[in-house]
DRENDO-1510 file (C-alpha; in Angstrom, 1 decimal, always signed):
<recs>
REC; n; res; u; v; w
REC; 1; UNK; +8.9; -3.2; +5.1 .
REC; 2; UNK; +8.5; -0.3; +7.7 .
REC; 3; UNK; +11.7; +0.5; +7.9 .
REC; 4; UNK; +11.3; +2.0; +4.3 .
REC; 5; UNK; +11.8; +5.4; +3.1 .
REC; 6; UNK; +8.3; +5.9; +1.5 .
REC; 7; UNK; +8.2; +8.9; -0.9 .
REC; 8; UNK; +4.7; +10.2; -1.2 .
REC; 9; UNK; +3.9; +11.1; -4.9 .
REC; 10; UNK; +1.5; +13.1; -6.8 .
REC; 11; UNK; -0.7; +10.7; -8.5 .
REC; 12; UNK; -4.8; +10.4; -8.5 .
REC; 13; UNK; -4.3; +6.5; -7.7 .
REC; 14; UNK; -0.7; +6.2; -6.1 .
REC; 15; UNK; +0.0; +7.2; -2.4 .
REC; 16; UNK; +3.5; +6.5; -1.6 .
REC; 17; UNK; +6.9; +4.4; -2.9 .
REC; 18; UNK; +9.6; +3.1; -1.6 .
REC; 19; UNK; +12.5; +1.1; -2.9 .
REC; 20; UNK; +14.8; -1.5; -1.3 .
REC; 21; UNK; +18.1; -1.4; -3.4 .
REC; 22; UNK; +19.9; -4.2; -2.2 .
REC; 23; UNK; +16.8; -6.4; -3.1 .
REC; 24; UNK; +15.7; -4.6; -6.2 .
REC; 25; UNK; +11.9; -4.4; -4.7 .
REC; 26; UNK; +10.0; -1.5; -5.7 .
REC; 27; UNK; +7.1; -1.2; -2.7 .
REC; 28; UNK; +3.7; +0.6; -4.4 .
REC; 29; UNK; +1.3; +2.2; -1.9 .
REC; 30; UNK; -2.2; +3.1; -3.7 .
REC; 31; UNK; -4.9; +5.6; -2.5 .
REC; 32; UNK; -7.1; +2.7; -1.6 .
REC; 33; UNK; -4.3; +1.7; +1.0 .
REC; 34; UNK; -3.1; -1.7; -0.9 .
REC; 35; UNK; +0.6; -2.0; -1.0 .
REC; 36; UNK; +2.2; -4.3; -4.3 .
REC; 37; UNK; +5.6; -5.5; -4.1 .
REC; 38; UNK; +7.6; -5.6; -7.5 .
REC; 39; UNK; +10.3; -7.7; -7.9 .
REC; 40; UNK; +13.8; -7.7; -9.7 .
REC; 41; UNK; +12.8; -3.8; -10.5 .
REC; 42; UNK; +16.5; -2.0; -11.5 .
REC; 43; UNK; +17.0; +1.1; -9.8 .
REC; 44; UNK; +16.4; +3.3; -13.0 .
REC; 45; UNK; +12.8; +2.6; -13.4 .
REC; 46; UNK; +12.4; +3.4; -9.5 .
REC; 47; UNK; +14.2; +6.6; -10.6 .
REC; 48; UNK; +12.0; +7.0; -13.8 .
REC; 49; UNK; +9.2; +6.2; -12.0 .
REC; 50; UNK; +9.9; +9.3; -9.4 .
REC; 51; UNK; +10.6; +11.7; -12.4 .
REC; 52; UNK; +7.9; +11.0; -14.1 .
REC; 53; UNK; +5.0; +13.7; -14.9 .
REC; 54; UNK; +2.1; +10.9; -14.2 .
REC; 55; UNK; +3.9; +8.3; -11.7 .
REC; 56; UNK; +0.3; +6.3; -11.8 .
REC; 57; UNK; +0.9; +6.1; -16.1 .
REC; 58; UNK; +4.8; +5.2; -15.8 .
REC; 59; UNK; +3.5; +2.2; -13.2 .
REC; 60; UNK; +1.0; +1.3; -15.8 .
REC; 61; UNK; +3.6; +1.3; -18.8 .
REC; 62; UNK; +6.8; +0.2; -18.0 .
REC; 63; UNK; +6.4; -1.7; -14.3 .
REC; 64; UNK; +3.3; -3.5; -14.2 .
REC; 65; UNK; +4.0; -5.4; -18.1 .
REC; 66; UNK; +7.8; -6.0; -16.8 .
REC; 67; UNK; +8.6; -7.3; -13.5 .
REC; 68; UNK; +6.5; -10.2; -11.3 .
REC; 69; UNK; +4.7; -8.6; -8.4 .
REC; 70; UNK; +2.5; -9.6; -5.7 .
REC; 71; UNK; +0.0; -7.6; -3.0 .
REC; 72; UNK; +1.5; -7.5; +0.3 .
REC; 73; UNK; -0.9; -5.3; +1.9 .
</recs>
């Protein structure tokens, strides 16, 4: 997990993502420091999900109702 590159974001509750691509694991770092793994997340909606005018709404909408997830940290 630390050898990541996290991407900080501009979101009131998100801090920082990364992505592993060979895994499909999208790592979410909120302001309150927990970290959520998603699982089997294709590399468009990581790539959506850093486009995105409101990354903390595109989490909300299309990751959290889609792919299984679990905190890590």
């Amino acid at each position: 997990m630390y050898d990541l590159n996290w991407i900080f974001v501009s979101s009131s509750n998100l801090s920082r993502i990364a992505y592993d691509e060979l895994a499909q694991c999208l790592y979410v770092e909120f302001t309150n420091s927990s970290i959520y793994l998603y699982k089997n997340v294709p590399i468009y909606e990581y790539e959506q999900l850093l486009r995105a005018g409101s990354p903390g709404g595109y989490l909300n909408a299309y990751i959290k109702p889609s792919y299984p997830c679990e905190k890590i940290g």
